[in-house]
C-alpha positions in Angstrom: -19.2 -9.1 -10.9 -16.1 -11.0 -9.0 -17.4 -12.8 -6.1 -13.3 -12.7 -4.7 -12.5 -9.9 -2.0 -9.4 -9.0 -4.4 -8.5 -6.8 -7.1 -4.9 -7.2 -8.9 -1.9 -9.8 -11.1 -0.4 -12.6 -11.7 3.1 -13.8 -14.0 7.1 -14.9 -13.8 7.7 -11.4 -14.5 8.1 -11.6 -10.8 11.4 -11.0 -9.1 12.5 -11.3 -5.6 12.2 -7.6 -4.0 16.0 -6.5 -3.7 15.4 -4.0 -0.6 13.5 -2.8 2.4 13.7 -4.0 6.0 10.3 -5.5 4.8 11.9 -8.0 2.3 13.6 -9.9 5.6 10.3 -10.1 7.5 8.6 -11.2 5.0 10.5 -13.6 4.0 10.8 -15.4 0.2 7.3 -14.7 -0.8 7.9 -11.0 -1.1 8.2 -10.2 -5.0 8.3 -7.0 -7.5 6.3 -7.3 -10.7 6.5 -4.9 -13.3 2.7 -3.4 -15.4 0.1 -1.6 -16.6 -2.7 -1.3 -13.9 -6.1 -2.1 -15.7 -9.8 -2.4 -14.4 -11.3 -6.2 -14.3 -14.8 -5.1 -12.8 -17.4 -2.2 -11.8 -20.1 -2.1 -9.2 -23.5 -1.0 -10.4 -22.9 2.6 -10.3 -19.7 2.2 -12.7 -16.9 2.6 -10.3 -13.9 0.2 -10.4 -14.5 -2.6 -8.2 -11.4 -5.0 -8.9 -8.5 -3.9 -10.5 -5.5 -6.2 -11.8 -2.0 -5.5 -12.6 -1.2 -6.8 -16.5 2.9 -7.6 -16.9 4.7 -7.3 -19.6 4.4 -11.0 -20.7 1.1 -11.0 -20.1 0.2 -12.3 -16.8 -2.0 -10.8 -14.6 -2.1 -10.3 -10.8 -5.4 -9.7 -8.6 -4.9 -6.9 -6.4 -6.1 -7.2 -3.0 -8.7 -5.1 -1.8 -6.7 -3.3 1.2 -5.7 -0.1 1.7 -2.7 -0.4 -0.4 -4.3 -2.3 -3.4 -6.9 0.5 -3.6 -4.3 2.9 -3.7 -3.3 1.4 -7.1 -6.3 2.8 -8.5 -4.4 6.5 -8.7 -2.5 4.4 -11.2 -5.3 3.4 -13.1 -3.9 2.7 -17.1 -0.4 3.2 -16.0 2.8 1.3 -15.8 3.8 0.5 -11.9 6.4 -1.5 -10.1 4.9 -2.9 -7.2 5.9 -5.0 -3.9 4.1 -7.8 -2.5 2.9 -10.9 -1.3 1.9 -13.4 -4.1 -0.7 -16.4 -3.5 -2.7 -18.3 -5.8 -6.4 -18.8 -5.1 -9.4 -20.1 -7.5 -6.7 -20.8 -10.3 -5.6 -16.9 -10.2 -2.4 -15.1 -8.8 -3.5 -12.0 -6.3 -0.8 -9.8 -5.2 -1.2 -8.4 -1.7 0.6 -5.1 -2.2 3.1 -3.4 -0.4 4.7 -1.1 -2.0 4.6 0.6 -5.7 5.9 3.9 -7.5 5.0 4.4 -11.0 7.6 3.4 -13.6 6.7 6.3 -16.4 9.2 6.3 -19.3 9.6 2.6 -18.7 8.7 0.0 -21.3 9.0 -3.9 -22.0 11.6 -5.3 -22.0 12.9 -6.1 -25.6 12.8 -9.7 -27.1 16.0 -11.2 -28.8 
């Protein structure tokens, strides 16, 4: 089991965010990233307890364990968009989210 307080992603499928009053106060750090959210870890009893978000070129993104990172688990297997706060810690990107809507009908971008 993960000893980190976190659950989500990490890549440079990361983009600045392009809107929201939030995206001034926050300041540079704020980014979207684009993927399918996956399970990284269970407790004993089975349930999902970290969760990451896989992009496209496949990075992944620790989501943080607040209120809005667990809400990501409604997503569970599905591709999102999210908003957030990107650090590195222990060698890993976690996203600190604060935003996402799901991004069904969406898929990778092609290659040329």
């Amino acid at each position: 089991m993960l000893s980190i307080d976190i659950m989500s992603p990490n890549s440079d499928d990361r983009q600045p965010a392009e809107c929201s009053a939030d995206a001034e106060d926050l300041g540079p750090d704020l980014v979207t990233i684009r993927g399918i959210v996956l399970p990284i870890d269970w407790d004993r009893k089975g349930n999902v307890a970290a969760m990451a978000v896989s992009t496209y070129d496949e990075d992944e993104y620790l989501v943080e364990k607040d209120e809005n990172g667990a809400a990501l688990e409604a997503f569970m297997r599905k591709e999102v968009e999210v908003v957030g706060i990107v650090r590195e810690a222990g060698g890993r990107q976690i996203i600190t989210v604060k935003g996402m809507q799901p991004r069904s009908g969406h898929h990778a971008p092609e290659k040329n």
